[in-house]
mmCIF entry with sequence, helices, sheets and N, C-alpha, C, O atoms, coordinates in Angstrom:
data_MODEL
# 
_entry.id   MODEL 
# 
_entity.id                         1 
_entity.type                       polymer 
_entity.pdbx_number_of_molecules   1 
# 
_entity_poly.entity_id                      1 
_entity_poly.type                           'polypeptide(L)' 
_entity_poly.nstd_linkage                   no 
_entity_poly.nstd_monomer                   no 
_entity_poly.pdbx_seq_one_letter_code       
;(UNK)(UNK)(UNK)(UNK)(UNK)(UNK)(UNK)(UNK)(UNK)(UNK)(UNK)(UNK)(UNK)(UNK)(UNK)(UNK)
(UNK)(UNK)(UNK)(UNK)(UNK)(UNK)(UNK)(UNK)(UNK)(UNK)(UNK)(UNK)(UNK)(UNK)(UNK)(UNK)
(UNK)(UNK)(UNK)(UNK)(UNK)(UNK)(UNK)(UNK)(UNK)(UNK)(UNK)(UNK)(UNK)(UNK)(UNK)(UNK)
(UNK)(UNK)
;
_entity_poly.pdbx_seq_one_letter_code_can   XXXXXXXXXXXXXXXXXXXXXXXXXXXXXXXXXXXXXXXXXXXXXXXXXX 
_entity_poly.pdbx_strand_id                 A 
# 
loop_
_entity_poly_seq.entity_id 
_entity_poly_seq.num 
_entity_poly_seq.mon_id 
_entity_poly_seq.hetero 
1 1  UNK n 
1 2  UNK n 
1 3  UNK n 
1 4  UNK n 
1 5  UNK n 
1 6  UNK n 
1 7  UNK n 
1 8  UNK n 
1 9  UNK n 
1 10 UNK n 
1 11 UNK n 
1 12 UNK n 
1 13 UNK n 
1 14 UNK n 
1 15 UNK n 
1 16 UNK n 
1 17 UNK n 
1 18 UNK n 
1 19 UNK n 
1 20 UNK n 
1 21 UNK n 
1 22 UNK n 
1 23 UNK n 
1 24 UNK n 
1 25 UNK n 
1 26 UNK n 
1 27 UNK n 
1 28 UNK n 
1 29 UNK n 
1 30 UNK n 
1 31 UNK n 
1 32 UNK n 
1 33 UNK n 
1 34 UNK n 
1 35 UNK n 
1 36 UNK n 
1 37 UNK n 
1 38 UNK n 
1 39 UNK n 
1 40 UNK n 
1 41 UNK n 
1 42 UNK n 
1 43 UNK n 
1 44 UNK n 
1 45 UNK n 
1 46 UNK n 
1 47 UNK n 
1 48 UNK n 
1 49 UNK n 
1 50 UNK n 
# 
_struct_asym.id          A 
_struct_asym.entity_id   1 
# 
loop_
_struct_conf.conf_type_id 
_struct_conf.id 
_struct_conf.pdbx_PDB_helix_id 
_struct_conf.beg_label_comp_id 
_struct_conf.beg_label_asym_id 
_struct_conf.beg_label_seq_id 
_struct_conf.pdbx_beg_PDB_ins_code 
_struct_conf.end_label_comp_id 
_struct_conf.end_label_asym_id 
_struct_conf.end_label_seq_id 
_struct_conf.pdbx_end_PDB_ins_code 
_struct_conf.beg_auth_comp_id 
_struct_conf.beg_auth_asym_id 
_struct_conf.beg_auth_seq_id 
_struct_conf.end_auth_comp_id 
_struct_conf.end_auth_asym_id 
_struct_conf.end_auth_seq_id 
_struct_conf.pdbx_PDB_helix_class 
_struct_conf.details 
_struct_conf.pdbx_PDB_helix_length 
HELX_P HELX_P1 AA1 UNK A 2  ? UNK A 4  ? UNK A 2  UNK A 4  5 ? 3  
HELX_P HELX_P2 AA2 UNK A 18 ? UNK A 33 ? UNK A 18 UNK A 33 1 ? 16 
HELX_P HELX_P3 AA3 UNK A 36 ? UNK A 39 ? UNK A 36 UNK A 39 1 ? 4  
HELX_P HELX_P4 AA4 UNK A 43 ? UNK A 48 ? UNK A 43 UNK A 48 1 ? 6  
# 
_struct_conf_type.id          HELX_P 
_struct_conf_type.criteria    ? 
_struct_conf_type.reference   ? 
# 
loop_
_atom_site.group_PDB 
_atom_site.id 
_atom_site.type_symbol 
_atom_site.label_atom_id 
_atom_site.label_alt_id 
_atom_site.label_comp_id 
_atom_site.label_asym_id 
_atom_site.label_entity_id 
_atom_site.label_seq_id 
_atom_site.pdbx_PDB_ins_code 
_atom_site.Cartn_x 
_atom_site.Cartn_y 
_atom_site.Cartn_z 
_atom_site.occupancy 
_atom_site.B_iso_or_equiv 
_atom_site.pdbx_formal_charge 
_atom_site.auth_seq_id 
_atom_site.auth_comp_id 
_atom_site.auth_asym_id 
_atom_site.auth_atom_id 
_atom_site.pdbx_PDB_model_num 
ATOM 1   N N  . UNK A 1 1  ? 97.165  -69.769 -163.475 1.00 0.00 ? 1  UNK A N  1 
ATOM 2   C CA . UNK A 1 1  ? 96.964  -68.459 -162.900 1.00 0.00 ? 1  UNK A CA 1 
ATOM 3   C C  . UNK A 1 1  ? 98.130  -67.535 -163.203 1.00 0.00 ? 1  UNK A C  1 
ATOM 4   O O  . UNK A 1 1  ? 99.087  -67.916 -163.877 1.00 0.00 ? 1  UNK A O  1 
ATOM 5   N N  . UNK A 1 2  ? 98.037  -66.342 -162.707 1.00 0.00 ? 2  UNK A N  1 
ATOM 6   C CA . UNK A 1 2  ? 99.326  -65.137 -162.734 1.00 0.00 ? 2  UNK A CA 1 
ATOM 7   C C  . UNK A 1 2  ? 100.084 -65.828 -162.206 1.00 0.00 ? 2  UNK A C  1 
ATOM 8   O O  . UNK A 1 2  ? 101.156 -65.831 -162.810 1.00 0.00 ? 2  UNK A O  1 
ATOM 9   N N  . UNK A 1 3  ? 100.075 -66.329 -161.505 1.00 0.00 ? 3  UNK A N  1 
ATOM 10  C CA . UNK A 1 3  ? 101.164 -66.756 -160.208 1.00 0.00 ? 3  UNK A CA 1 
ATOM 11  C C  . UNK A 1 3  ? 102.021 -67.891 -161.300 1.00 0.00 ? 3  UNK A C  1 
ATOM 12  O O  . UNK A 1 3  ? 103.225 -67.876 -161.042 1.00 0.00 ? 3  UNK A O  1 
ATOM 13  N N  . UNK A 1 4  ? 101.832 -68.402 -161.907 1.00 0.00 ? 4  UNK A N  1 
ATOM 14  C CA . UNK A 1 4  ? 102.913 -69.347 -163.076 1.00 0.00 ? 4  UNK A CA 1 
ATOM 15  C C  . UNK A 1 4  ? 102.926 -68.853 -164.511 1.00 0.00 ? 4  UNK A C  1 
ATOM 16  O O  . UNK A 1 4  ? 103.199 -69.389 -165.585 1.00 0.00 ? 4  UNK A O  1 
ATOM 17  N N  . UNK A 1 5  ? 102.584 -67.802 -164.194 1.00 0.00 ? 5  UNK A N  1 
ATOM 18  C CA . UNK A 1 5  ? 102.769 -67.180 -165.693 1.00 0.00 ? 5  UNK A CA 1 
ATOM 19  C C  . UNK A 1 5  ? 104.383 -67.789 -166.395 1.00 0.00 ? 5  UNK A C  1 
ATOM 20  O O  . UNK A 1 5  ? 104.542 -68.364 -167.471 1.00 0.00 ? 5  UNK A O  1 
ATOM 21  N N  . UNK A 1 6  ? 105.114 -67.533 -165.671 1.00 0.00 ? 6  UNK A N  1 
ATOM 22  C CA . UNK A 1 6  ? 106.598 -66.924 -165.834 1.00 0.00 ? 6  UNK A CA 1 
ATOM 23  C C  . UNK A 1 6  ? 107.124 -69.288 -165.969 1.00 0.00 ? 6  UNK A C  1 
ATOM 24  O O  . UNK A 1 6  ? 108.146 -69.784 -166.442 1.00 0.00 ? 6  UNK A O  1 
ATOM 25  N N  . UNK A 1 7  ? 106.149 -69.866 -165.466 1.00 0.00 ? 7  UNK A N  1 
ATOM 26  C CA . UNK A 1 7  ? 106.656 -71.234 -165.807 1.00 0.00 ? 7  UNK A CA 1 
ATOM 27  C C  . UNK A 1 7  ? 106.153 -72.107 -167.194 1.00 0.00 ? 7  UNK A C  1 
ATOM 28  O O  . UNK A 1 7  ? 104.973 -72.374 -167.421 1.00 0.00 ? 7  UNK A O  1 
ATOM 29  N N  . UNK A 1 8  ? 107.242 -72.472 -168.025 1.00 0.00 ? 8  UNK A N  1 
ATOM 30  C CA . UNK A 1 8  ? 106.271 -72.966 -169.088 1.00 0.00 ? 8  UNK A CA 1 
ATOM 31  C C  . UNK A 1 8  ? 107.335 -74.696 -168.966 1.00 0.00 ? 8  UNK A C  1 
ATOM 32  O O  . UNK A 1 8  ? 108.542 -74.829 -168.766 1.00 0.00 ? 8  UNK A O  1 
ATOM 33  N N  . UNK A 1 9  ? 106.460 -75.561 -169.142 1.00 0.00 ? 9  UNK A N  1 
ATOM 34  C CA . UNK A 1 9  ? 107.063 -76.678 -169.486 1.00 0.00 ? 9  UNK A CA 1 
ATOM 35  C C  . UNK A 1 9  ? 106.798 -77.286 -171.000 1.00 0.00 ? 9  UNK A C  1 
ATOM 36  O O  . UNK A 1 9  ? 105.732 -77.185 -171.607 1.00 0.00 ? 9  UNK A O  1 
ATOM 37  N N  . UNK A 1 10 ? 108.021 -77.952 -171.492 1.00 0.00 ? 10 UNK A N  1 
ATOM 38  C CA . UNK A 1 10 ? 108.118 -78.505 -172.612 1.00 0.00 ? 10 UNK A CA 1 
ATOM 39  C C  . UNK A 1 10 ? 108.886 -77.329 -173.366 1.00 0.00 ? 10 UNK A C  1 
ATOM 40  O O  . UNK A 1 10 ? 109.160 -76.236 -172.870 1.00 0.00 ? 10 UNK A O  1 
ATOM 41  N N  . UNK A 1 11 ? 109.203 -77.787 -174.750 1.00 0.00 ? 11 UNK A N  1 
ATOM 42  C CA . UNK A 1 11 ? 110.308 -77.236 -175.944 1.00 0.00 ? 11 UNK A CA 1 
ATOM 43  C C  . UNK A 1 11 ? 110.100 -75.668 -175.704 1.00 0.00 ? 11 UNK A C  1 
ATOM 44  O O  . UNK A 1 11 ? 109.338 -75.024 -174.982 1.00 0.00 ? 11 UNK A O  1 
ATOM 45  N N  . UNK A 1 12 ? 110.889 -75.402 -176.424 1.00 0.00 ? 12 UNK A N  1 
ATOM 46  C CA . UNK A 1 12 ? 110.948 -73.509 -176.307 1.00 0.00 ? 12 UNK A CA 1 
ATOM 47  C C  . UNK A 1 12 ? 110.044 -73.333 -177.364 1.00 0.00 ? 12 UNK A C  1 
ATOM 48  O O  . UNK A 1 12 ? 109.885 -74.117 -178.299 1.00 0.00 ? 12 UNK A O  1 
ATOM 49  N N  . UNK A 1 13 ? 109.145 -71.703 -177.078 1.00 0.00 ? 13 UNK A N  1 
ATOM 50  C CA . UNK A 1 13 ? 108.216 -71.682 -178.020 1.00 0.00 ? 13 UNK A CA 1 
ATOM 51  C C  . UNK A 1 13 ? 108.798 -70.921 -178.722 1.00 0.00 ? 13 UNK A C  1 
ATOM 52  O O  . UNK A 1 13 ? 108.035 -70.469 -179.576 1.00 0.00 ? 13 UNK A O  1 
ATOM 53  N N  . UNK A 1 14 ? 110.098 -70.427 -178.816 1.00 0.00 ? 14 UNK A N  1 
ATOM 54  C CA . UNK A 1 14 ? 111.251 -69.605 -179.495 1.00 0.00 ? 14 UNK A CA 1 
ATOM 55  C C  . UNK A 1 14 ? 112.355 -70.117 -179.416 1.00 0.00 ? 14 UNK A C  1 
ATOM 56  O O  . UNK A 1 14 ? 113.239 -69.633 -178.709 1.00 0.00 ? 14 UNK A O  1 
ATOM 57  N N  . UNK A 1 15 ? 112.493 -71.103 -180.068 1.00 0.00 ? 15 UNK A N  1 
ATOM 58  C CA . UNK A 1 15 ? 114.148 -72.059 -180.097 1.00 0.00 ? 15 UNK A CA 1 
ATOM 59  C C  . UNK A 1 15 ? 115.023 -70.483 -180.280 1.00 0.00 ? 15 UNK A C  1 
ATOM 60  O O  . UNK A 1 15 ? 114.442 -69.423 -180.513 1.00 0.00 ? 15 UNK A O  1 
ATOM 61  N N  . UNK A 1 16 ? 116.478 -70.627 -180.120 1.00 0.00 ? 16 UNK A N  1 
ATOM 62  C CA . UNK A 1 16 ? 117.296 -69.632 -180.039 1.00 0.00 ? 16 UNK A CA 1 
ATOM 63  C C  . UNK A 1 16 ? 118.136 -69.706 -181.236 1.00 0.00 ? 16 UNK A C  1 
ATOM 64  O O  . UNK A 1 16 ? 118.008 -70.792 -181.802 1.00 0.00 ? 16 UNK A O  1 
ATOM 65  N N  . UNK A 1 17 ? 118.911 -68.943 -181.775 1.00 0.00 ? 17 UNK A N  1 
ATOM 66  C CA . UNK A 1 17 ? 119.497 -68.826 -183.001 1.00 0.00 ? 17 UNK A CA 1 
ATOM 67  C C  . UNK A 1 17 ? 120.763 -69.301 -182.874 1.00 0.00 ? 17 UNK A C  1 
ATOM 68  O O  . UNK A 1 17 ? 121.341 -69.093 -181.807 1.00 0.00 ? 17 UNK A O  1 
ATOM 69  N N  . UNK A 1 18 ? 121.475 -70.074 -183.999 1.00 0.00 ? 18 UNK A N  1 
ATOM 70  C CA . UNK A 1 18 ? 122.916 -69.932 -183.564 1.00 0.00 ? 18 UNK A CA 1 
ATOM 71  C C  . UNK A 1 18 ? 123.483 -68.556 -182.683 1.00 0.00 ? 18 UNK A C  1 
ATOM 72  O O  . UNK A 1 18 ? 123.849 -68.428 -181.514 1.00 0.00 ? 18 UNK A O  1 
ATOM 73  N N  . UNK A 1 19 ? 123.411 -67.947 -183.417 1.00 0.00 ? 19 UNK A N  1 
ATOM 74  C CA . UNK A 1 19 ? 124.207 -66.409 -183.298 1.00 0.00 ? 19 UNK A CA 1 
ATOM 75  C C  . UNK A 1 19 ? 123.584 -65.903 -181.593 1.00 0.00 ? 19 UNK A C  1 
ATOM 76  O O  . UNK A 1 19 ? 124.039 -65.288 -180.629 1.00 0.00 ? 19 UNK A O  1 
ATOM 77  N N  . UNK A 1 20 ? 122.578 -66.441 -181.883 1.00 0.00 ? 20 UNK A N  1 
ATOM 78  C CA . UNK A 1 20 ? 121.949 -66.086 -179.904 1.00 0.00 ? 20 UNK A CA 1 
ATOM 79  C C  . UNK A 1 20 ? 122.851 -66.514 -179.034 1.00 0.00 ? 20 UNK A C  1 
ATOM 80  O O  . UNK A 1 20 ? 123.376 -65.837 -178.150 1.00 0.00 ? 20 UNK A O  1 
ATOM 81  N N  . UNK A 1 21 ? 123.115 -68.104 -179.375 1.00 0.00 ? 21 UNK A N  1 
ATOM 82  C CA . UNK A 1 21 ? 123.532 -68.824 -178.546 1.00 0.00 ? 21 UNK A CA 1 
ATOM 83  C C  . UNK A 1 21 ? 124.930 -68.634 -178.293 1.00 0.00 ? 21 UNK A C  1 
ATOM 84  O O  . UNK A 1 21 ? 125.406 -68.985 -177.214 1.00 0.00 ? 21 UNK A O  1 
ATOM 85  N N  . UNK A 1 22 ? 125.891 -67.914 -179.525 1.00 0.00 ? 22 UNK A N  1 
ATOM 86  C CA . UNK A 1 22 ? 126.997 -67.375 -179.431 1.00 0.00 ? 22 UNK A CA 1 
ATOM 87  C C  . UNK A 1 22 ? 127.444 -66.320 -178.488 1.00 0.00 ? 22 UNK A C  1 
ATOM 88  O O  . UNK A 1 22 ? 128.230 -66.300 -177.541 1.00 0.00 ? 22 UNK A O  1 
ATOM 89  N N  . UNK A 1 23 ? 126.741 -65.523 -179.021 1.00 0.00 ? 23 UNK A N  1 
ATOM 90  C CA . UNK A 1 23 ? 126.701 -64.235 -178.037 1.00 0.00 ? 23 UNK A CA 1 
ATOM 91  C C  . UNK A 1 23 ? 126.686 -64.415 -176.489 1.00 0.00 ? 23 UNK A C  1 
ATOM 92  O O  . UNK A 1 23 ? 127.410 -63.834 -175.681 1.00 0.00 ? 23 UNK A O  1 
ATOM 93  N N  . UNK A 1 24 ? 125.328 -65.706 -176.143 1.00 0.00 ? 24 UNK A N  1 
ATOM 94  C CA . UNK A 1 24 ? 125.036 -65.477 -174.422 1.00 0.00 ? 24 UNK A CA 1 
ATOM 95  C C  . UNK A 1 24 ? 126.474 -66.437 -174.199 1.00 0.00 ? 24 UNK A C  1 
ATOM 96  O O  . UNK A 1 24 ? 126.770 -66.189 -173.030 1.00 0.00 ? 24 UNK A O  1 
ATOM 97  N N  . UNK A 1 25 ? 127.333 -67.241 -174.646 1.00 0.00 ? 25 UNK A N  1 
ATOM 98  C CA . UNK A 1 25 ? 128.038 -67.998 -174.612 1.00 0.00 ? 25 UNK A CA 1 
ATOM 99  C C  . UNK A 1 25 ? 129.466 -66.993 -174.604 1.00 0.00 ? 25 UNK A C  1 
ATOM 100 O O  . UNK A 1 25 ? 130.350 -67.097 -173.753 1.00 0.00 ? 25 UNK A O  1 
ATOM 101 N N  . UNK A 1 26 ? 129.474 -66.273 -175.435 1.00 0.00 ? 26 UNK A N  1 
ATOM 102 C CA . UNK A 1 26 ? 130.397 -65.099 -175.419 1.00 0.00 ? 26 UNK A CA 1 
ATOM 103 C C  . UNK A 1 26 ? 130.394 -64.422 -174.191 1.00 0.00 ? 26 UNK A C  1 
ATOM 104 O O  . UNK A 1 26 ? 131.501 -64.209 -173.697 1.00 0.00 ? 26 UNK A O  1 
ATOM 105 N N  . UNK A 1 27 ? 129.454 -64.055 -173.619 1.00 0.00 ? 27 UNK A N  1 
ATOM 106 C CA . UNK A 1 27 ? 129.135 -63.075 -172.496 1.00 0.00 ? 27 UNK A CA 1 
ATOM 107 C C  . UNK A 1 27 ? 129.323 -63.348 -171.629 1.00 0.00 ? 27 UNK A C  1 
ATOM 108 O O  . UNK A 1 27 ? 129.821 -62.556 -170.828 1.00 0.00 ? 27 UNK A O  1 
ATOM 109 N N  . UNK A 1 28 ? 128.945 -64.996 -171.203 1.00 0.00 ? 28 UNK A N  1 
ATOM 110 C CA . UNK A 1 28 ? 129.226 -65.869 -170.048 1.00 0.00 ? 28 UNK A CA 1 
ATOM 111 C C  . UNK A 1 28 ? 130.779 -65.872 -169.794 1.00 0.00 ? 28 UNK A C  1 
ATOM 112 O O  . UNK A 1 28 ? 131.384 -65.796 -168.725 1.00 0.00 ? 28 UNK A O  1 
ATOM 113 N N  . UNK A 1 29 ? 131.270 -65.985 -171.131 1.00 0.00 ? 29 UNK A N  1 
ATOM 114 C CA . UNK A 1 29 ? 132.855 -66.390 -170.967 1.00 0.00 ? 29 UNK A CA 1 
ATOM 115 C C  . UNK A 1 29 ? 133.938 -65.368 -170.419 1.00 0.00 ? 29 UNK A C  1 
ATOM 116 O O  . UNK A 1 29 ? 135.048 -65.534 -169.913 1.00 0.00 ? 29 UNK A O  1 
ATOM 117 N N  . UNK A 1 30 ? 133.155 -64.205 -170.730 1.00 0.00 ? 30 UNK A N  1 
ATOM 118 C CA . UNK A 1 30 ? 133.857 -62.772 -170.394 1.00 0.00 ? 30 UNK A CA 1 
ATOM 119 C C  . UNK A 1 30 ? 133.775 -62.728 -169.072 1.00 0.00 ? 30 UNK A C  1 
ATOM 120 O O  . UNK A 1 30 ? 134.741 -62.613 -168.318 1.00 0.00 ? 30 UNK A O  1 
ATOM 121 N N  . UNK A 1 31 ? 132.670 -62.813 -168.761 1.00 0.00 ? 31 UNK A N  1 
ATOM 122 C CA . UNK A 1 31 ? 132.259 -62.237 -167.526 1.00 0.00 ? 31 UNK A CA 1 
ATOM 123 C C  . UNK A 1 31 ? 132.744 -62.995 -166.358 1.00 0.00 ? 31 UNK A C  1 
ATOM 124 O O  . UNK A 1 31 ? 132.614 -62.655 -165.182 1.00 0.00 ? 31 UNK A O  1 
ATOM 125 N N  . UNK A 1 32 ? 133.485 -64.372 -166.937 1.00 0.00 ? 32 UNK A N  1 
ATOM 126 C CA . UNK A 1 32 ? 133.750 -65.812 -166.095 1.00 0.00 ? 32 UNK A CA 1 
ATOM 127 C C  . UNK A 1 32 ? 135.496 -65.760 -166.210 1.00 0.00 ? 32 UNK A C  1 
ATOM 128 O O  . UNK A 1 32 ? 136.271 -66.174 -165.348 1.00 0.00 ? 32 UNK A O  1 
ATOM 129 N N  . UNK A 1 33 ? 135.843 -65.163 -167.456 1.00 0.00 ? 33 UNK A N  1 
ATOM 130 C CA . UNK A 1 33 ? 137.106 -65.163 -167.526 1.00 0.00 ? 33 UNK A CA 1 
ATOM 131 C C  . UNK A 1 33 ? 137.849 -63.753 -167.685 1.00 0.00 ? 33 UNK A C  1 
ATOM 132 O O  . UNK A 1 33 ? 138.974 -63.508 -167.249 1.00 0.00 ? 33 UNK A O  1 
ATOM 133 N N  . UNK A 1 34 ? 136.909 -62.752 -168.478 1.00 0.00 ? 34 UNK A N  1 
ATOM 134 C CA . UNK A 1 34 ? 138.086 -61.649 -167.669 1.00 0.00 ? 34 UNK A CA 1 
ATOM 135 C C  . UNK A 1 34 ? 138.325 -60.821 -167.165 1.00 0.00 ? 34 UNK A C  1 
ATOM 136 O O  . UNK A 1 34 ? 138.716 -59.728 -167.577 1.00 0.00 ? 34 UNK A O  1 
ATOM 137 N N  . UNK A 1 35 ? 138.011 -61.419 -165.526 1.00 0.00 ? 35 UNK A N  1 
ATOM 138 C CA . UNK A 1 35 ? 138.440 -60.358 -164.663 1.00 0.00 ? 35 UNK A CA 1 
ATOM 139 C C  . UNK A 1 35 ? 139.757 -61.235 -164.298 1.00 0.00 ? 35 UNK A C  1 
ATOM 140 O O  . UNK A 1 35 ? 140.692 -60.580 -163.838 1.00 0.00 ? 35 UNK A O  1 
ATOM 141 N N  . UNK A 1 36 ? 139.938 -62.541 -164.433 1.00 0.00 ? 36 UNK A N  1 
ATOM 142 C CA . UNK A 1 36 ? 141.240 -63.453 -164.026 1.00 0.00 ? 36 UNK A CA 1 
ATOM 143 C C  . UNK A 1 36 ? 142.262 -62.846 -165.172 1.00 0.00 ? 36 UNK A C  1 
ATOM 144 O O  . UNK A 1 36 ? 143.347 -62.386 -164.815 1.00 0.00 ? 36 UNK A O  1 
ATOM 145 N N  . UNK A 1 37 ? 141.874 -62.860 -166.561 1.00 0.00 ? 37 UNK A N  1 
ATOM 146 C CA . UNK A 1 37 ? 142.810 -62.434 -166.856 1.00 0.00 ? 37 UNK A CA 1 
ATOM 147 C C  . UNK A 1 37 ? 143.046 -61.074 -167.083 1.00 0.00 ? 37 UNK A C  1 
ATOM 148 O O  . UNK A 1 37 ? 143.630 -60.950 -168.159 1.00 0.00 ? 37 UNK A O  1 
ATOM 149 N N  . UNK A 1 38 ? 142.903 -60.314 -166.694 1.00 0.00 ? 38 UNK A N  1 
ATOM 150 C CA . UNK A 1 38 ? 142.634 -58.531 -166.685 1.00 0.00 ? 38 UNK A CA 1 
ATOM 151 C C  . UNK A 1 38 ? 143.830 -58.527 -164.996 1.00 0.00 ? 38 UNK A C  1 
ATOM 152 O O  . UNK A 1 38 ? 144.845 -57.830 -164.988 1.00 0.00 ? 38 UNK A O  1 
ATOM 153 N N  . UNK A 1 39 ? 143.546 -59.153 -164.111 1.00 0.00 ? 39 UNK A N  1 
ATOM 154 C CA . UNK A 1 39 ? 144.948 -59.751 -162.915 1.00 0.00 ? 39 UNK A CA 1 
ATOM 155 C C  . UNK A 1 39 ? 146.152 -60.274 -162.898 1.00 0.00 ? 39 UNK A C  1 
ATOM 156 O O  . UNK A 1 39 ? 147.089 -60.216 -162.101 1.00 0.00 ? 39 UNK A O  1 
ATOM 157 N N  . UNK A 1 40 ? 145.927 -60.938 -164.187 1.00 0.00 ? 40 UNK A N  1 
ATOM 158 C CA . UNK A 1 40 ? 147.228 -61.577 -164.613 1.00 0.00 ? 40 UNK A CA 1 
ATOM 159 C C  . UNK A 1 40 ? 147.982 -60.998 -165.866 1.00 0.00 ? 40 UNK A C  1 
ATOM 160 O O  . UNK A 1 40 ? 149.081 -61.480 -166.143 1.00 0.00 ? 40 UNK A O  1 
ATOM 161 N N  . UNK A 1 41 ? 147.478 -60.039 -166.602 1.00 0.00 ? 41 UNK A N  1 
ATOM 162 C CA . UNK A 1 41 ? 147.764 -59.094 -167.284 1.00 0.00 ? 41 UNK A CA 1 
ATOM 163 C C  . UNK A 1 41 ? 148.167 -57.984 -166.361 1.00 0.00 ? 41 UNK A C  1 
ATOM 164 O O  . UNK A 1 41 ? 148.539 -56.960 -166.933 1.00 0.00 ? 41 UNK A O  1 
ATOM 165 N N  . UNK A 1 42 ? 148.170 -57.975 -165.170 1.00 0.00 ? 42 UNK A N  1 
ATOM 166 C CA . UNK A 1 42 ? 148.419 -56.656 -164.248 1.00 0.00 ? 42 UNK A CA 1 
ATOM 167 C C  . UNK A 1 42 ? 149.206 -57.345 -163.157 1.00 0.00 ? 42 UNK A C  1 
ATOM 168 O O  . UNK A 1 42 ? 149.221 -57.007 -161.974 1.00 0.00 ? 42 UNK A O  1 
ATOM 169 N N  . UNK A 1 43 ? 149.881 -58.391 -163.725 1.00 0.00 ? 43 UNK A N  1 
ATOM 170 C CA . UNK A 1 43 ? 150.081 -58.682 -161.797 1.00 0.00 ? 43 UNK A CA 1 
ATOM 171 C C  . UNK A 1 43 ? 151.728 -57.928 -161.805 1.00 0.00 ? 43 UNK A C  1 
ATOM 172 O O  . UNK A 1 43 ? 152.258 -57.724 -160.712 1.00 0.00 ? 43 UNK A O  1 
ATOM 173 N N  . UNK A 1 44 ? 152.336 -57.612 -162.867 1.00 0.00 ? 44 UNK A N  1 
ATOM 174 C CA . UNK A 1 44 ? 154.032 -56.955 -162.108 1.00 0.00 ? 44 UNK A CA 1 
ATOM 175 C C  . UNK A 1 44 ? 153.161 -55.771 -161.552 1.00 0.00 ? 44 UNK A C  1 
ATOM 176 O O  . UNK A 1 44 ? 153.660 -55.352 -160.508 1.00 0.00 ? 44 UNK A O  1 
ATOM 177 N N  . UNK A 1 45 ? 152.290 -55.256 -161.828 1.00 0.00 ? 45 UNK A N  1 
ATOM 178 C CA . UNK A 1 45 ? 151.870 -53.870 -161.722 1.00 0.00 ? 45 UNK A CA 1 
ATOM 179 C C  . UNK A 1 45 ? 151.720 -54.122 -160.061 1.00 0.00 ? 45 UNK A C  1 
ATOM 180 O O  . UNK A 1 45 ? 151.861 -53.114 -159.367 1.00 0.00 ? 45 UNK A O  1 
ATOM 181 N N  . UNK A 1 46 ? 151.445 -55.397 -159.376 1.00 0.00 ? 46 UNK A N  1 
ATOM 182 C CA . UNK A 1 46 ? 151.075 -55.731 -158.322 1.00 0.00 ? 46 UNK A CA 1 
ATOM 183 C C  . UNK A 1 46 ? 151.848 -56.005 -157.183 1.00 0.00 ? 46 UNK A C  1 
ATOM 184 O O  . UNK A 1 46 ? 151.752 -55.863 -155.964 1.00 0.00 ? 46 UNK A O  1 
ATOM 185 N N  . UNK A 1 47 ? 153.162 -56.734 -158.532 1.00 0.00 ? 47 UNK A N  1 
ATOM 186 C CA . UNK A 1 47 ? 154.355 -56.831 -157.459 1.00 0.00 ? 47 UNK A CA 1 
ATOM 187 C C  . UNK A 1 47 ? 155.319 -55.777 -157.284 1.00 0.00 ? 47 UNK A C  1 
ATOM 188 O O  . UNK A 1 47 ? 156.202 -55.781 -156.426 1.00 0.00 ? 47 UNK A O  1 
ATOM 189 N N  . UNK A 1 48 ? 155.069 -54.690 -158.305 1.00 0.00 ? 48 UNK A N  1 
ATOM 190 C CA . UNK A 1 48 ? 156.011 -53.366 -157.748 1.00 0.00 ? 48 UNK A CA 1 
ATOM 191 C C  . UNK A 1 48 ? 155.451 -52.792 -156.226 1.00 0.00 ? 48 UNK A C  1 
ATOM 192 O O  . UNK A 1 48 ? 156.240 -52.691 -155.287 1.00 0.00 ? 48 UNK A O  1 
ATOM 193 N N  . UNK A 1 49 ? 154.103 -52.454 -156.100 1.00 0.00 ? 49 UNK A N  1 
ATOM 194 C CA . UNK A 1 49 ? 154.135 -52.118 -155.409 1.00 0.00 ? 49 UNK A CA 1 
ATOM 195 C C  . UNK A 1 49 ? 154.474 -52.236 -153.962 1.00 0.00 ? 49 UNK A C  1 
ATOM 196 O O  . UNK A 1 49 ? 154.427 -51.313 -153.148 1.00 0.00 ? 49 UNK A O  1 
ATOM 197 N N  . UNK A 1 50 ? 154.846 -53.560 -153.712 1.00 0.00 ? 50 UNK A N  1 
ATOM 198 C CA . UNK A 1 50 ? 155.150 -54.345 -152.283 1.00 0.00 ? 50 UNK A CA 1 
ATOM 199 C C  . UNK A 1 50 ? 156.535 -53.341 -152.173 1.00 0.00 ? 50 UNK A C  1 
ATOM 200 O O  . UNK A 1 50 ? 157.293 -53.439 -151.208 1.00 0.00 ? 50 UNK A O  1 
# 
């Protein structure tokens, strides 16, 4: 029905590309790592102000 549209089981009916898999892997990593280091690139900025 509609209602499982959105579930498919078994292999992908669109395996992903290297370069796909780079990118979402790229994106993940950013988004996971830099805001930590974007803080630690700023932290005297953090301790002047005290």
């Amino acid at each position: 029905g509609a209602a499982r549209r959105g579930i498919v089981s078994g292999p992908p009916q669109h395996p992903l590309r290297p370069a796909e898999s780079v990118v979402g892997f790229v994106a993940m990593l950013v988004s996971c790592l830099g805001p930590a280091a974007w803080v630690l690139a700023h932290l005297d900025n953090y301790k002047k102000r005290e």
